[in-house]
C-alpha positions as CSV (number, residue, x, y, z in Angstrom):
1,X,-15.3,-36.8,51.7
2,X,-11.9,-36.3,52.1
3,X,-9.7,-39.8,52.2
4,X,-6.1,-39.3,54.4
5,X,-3.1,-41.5,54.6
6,X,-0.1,-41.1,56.6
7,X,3.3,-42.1,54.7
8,X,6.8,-42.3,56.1
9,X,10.0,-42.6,54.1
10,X,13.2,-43.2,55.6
11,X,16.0,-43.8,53.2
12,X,19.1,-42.2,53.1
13,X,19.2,-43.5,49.1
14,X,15.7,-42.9,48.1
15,X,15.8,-40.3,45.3
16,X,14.2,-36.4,46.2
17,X,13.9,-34.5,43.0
18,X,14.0,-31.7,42.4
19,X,16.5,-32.1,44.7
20,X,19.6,-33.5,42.8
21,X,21.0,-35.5,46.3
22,X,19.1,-38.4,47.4
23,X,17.5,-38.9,50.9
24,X,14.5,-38.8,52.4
25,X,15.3,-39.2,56.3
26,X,12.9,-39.3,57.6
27,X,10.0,-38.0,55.2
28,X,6.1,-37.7,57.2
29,X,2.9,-36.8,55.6
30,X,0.4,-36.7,54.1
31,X,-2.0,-38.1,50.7
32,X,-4.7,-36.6,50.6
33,X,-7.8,-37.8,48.0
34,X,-11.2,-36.1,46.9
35,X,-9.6,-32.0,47.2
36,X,-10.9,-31.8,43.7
37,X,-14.6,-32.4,44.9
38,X,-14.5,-29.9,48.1
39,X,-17.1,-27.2,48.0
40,X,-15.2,-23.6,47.4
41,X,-14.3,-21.8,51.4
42,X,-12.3,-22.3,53.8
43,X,-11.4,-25.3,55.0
44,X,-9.1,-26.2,58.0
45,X,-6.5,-29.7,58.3
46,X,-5.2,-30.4,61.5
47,X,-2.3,-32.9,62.7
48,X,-0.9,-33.8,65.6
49,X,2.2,-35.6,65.8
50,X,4.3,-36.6,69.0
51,X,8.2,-37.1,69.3
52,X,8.0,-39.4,72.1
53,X,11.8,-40.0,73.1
54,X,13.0,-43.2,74.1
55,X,9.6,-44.8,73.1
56,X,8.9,-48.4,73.4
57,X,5.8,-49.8,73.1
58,X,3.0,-48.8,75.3
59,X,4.2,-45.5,76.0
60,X,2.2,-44.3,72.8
61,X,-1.1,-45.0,74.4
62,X,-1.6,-42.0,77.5
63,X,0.1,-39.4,74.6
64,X,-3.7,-40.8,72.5
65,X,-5.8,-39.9,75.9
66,X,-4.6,-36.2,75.0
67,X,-7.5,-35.6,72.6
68,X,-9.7,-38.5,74.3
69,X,-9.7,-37.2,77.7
70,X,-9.4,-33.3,77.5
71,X,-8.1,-31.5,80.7
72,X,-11.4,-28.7,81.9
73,X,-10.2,-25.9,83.2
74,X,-12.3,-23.1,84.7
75,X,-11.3,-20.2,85.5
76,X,-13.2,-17.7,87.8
């Protein structure tokens, strides 16, 4: 099984090598343990990530109903 975790960095000072000036602003992803021990095929990651402008808190939660609560369409 595949263990995720999200990091952040956000530091105009941090050093980025190879990169030879420092900065990571902002940096998002992700570590990801147990690759090593995946069966051989094709496998498939997926991330969703929202900008939310002007965000204060609260706001965050009907952007998490997105993949909760699906919209059904049907077309005829």
């Amino acid at each position: 099984m595949i263990k995720t975790r999200l990091y952040y960095v956000d530091d105009d000072n941090a050093p980025d090598p190879p990169e030879s000036v420092p900065g990571q602003s902002p940096q998002v992803g992700w570590w990801m343990e147990g690759l090593p021990e995946l069966e051989k095929g094709t496998l498939y990651f997926f991330a969703i990530m929202y900008l939310i402008k002007d965000y204060s808190e609260g706001v965050e939660k009907n952007y998490l109903k997105i993949l909760d609560q699906p919209i059904e369409v049907t077309v005829n």
